[in-house]
C-alpha positions as CSV (number, residue, x, y, z in Angstrom):
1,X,44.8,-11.0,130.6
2,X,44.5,-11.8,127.1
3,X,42.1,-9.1,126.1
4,X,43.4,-5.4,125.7
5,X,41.2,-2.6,127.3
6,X,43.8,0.0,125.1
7,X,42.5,1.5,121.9
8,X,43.8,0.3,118.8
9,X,47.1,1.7,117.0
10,X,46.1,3.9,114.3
11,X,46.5,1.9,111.6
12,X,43.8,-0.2,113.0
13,X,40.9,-0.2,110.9
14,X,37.9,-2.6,112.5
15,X,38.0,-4.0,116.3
16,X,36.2,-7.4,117.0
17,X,33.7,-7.5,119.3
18,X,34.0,-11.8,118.7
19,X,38.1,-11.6,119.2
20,X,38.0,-9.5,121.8
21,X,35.1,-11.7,123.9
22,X,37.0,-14.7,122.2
23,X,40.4,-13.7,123.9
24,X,38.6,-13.0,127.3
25,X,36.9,-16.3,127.4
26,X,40.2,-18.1,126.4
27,X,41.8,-16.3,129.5
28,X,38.9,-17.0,132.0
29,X,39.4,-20.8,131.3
30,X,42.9,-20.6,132.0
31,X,42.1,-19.1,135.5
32,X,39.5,-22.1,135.6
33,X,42.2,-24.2,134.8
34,X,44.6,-23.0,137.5
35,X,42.3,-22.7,140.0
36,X,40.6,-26.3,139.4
37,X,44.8,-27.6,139.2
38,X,45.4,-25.1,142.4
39,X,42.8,-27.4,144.2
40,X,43.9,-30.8,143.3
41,X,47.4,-30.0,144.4
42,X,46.8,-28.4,147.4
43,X,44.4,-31.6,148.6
44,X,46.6,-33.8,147.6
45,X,49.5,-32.8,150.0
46,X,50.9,-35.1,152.2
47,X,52.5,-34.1,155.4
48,X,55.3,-36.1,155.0
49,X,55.8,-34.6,151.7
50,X,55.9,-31.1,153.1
51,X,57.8,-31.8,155.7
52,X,60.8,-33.2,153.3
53,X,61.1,-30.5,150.9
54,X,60.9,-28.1,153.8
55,X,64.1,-29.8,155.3
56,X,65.7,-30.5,152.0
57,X,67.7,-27.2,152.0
58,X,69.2,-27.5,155.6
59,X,68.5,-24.4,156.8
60,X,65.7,-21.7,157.4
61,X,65.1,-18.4,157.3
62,X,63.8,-18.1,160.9
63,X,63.5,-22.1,161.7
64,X,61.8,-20.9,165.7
65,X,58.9,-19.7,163.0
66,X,58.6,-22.9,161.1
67,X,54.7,-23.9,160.4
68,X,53.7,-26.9,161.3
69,X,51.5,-28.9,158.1
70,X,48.3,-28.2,159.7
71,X,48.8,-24.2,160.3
72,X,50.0,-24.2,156.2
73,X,47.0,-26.0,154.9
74,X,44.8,-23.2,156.7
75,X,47.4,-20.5,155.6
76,X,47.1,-21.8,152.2
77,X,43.3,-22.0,152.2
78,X,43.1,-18.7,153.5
79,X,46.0,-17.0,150.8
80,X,44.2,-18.8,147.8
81,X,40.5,-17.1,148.6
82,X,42.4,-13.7,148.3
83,X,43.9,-14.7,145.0
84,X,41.1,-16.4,143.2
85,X,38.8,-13.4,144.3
86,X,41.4,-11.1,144.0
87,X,41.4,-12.6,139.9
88,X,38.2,-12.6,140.0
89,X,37.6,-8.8,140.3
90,X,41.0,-8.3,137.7
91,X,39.0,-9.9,134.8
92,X,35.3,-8.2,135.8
93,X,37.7,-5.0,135.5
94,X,39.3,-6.3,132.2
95,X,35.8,-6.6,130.7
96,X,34.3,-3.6,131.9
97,X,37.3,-1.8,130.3
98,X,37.3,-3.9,127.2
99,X,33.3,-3.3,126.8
100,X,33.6,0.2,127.2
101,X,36.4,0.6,125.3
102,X,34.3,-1.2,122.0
103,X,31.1,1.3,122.8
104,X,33.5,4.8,122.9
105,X,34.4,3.6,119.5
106,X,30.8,2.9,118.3
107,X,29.7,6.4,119.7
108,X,33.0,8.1,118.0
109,X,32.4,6.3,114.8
110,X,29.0,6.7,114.8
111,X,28.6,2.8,114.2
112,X,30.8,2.9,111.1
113,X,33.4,0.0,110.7
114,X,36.2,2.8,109.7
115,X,38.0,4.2,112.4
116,X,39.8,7.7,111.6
117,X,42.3,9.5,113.6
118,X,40.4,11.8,115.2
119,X,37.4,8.9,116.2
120,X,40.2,7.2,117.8
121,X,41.3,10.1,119.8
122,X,37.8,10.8,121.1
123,X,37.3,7.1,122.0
124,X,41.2,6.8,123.8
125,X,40.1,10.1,125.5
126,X,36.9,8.4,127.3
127,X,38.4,5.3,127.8
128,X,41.4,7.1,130.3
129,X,39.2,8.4,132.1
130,X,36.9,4.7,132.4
131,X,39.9,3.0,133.3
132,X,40.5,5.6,135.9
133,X,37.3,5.1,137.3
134,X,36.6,3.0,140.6
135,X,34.5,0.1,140.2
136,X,31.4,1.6,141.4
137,X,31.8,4.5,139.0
138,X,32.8,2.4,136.0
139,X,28.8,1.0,136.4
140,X,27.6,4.6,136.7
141,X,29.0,5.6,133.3
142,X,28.1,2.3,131.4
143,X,24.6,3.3,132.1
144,X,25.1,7.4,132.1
145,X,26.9,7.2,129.0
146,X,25.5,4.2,126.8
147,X,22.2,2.2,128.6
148,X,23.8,-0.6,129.3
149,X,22.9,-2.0,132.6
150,X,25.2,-4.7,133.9
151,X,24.1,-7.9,135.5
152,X,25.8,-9.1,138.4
153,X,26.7,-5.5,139.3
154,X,25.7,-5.7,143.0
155,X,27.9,-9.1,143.3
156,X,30.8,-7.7,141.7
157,X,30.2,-4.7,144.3
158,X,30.1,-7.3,147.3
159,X,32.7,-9.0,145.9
160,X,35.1,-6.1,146.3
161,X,33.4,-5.2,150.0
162,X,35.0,-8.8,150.4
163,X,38.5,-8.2,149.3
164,X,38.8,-5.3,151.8
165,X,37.5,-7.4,154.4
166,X,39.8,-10.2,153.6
167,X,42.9,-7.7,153.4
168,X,42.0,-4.6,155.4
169,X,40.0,-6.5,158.6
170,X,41.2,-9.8,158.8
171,X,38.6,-10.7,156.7
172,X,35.6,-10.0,158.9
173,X,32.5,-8.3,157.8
174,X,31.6,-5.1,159.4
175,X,29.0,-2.2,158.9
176,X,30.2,-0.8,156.3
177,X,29.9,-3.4,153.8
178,X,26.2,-4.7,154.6
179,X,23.3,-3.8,152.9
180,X,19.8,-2.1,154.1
181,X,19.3,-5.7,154.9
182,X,22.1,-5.7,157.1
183,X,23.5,-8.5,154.6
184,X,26.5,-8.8,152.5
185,X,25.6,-11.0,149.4
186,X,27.0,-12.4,146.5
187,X,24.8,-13.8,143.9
188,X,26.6,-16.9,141.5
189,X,25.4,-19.5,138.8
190,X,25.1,-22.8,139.8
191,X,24.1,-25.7,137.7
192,X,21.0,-27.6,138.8
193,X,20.0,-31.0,137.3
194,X,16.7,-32.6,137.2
195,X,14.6,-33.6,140.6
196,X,17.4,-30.6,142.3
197,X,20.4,-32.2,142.2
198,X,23.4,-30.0,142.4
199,X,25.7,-31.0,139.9
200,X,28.6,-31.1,142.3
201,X,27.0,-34.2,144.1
202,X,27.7,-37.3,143.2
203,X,25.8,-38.9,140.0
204,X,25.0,-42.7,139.4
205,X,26.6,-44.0,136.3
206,X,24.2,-44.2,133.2
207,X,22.1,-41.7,135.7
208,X,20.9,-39.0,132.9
209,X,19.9,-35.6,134.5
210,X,18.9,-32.8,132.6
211,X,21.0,-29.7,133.6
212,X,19.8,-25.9,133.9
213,X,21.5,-22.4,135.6
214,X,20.3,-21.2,138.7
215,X,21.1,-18.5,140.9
216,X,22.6,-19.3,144.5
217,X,23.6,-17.0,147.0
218,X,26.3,-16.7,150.1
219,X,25.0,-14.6,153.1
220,X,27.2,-12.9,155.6
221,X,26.8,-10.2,158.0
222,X,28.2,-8.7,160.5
223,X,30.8,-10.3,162.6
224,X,30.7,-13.3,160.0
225,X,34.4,-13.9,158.4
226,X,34.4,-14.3,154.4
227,X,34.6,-18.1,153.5
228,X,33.7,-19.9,150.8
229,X,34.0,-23.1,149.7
230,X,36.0,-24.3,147.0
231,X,33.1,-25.1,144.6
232,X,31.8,-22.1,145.6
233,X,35.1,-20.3,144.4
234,X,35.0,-22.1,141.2
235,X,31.2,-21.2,140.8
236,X,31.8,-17.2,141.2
237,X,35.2,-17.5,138.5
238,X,32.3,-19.4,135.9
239,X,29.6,-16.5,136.7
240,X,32.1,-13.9,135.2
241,X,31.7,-15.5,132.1
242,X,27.9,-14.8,132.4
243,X,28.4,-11.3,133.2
244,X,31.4,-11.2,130.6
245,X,28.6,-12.5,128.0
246,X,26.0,-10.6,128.9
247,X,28.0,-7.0,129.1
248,X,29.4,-8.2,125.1
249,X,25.8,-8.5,124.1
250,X,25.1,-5.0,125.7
251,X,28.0,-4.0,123.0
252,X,26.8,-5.8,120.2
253,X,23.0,-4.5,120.8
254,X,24.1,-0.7,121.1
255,X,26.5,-0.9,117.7
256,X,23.3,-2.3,116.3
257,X,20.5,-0.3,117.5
258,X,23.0,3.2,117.1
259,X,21.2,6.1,115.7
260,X,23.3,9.1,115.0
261,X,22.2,12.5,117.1
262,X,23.2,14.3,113.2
């Protein structure tokens, strides 16, 4: 990931709050961009094509074991969810740390642009300990320690209750991750045109459609296996760039609105 969650070297003087979201948005499209490339390739397979380049070297590790194309197109469905949600909870972590990170500085500095020595230590000091922290926790001290609430915190959550699901149960939901409701829920944007459209459906040439954010949600309880679709995939990588936006506001507001307890 592009952006560094590590305090500065000391002969840093400012940090950017623009290069720093600049750098993290830059890296989310590349995980866009492999994920949308990931997609196309793995689509466009042919089982032919497979089949060749798995006899091309002549010899297998345990040939009795060979999958067949059809058992390697769920496999590969199945290992790409982990990974993209897997990525998806490495960069909400990367901004978390980044964003606290920025606000121990503006609480050490008292909002000043200089950064001394001993600001710097008090900011590197709070920031081991953030980084430390487990995901739940890391939300607990954003809003302890500096107001900021997060939004999207409760899909991030579920997100993870998915990733333990996927890799610790076989990737069905039990108990333990569902809600009072007896749901497990992750909230994403979605782009809705004019008359409801979703953007993903298909759109008549010349058709103009006005487009606007909405907020979908994918259900599961228990018993249910964690699958989603790939637009749905590519919908929860985009809403971390809402949530990435939002939490560098939250930054850019407390810097702004700091009042010094001297």
């Amino acid at each position: 990931m592009t952006a560094n969650p590590n305090p500065p070297s000391d002969n840093s003087k400012q940090v950017s709050l623009q290069q720093i979201a600049q750098q993290f948005m830059v890296g989310l499209q590349q995980h866009f961009d492999m994920l949308a490339y990931s997609l196309a390739s793995r689509h466009s397979v042919r089982e032919e094509d497979y089949v060749r380049y798995a006899k091309a070297p002549l010899i297998m590790p345990v040939a009795s074991r060979h999958q067949n194309f059809e058992q390697m197109q769920a496999y590969a469905g199945d290992l790409m969810q982990r990974q993209v949600i897997g990525d998806i909870l490495n960069l909400s972590v990367t901004a978390l740390n980044n964003a606290h990170f920025l606000l121990a500085l503006v609480k050490a500095t008292h909002a000043k642009n200089e950064v001394s020595k001993d600001s710097q230590e008090i900011a590197q000091r709070s920031q081991k300990k953030f980084i430390s922290a487990q995901l739940d926790e890391k939300f607990n001290l954003l809003e302890q320690d500096y107001g900021v609430l997060c939004e999207m915190e409760d899909s991030i959550t579920s997100l993870s209750f998915c990733m333990h699901a996927l890799v610790k149960q076989g990737g069905q939901v039990r108990s333990a991750q569902l809600d009072s409701n007896g749901e497990l829920v992750v909230e994403y944007k979605a782009v809705r045109l004019s008359g409801g459209v979703d953007a993903v459906e298909a759109v008549k040439p010349k058709q103009s459609l006005n487009a606007k954010l909405s907020e979908q949600r994918k259900v599961f309880r228990q018993g249910d296996f964690i699958a989603f679709s790939d637009t749905e995939l590519q919908l929860i990588l985009v809403s971390v760039a809402a949530f990435a936006d939002s939490l560098f506001q939250s930054v850019d507001s407390y810097a702004k609105n700091y009042k010094s307890p001297n």
